[in-house]
C-alpha positions as CSV (number, residue, x, y, z in Angstrom):
1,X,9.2,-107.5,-23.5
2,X,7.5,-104.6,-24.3
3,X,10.0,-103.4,-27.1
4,X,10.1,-107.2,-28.8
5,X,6.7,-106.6,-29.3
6,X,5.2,-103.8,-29.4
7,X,7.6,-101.5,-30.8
8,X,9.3,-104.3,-32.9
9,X,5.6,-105.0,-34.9
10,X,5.2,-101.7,-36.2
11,X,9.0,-101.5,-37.3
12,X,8.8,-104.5,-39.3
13,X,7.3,-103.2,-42.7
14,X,10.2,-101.0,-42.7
15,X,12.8,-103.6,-41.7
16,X,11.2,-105.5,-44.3
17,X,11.7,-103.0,-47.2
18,X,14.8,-102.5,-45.9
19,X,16.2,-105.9,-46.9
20,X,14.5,-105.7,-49.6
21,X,16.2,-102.9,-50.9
22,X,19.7,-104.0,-49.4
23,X,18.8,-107.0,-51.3
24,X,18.9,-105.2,-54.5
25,X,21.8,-103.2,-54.0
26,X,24.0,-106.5,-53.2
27,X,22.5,-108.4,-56.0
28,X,25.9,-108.6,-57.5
29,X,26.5,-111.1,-55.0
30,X,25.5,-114.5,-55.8
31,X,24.3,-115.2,-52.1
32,X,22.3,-111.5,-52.2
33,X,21.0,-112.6,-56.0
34,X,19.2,-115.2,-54.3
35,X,17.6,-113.5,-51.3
36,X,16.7,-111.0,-53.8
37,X,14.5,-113.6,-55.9
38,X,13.2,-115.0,-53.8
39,X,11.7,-112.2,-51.4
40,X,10.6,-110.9,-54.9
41,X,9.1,-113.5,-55.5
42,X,6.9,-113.8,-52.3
43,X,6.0,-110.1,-52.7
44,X,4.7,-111.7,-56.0
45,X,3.0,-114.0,-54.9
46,X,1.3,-112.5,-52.3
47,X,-2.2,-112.1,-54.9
48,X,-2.6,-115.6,-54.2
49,X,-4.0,-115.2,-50.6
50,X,-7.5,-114.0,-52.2
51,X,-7.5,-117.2,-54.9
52,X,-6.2,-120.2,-53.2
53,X,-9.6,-121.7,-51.4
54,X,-9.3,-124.8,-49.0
55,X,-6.0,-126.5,-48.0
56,X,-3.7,-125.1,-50.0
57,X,-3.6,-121.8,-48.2
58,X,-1.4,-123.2,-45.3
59,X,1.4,-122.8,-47.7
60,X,1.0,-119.3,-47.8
61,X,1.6,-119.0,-44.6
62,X,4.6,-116.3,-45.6
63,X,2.4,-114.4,-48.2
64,X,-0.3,-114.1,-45.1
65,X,2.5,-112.3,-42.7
66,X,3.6,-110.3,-46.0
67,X,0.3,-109.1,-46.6
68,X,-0.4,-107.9,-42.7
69,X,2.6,-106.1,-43.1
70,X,1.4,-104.4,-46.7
71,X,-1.5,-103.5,-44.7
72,X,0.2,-102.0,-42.1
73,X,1.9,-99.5,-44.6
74,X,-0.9,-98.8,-46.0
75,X,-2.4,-97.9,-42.6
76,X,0.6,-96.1,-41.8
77,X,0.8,-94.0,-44.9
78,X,-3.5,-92.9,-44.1
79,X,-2.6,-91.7,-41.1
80,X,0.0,-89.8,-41.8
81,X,-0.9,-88.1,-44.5
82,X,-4.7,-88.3,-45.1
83,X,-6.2,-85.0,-44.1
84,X,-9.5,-86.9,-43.7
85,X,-10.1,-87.5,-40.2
86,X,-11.1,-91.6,-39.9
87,X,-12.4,-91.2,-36.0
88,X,-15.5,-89.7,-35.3
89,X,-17.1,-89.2,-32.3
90,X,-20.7,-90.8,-32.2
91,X,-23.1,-88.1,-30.3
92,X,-24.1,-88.8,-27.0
93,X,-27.5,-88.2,-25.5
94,X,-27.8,-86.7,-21.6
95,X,-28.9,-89.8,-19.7
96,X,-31.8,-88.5,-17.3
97,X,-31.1,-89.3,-13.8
């Protein structure tokens, strides 16, 4: 349980480009064409998250789980390379006893 979650989560972004790039390659394929298109096309889409008010964002329930995942690379690629330290510690006072 602990790998199918856990370690599987913070594989996925690069799973995800991955496909996406295996995608590309293959795109001479009909059947790889059309994966292709269409994952660009939810990358595409994925702006849509901060417009679409109400209702209509339950359809964009895809671009949502794309967009957690942009964030995690973007996470990722801070902490890895930042030299900027994001955790500080807060100072303590002595507690009298």
């Amino acid at each position: 349980m602990y790998f199918s979650h856990k370690v599987l989560r913070m594989t996925i972004p690069l799973l995800l480009m991955l496909m996406f790039a295996g995608s590309a390659l293959k795109a001479g394929h009909p059947f790889f064409l059309v994966l292709f298109v269409l994952q660009a096309l939810a990358y595409a889409t994925i702006p849509l998250v901060f417009a679409v008010k109400g209702k209509g964002r339950r359809l964009l329930a895809v671009q949502y789980y794309l967009l957690m995942n942009v964030a995690l690379v973007v996470g990722y690629w801070q902490y890895f390379f930042s030299r900027e330290k994001y955790w500080k510690k807060t100072p303590r006072r002595s507690r009298p006893e």
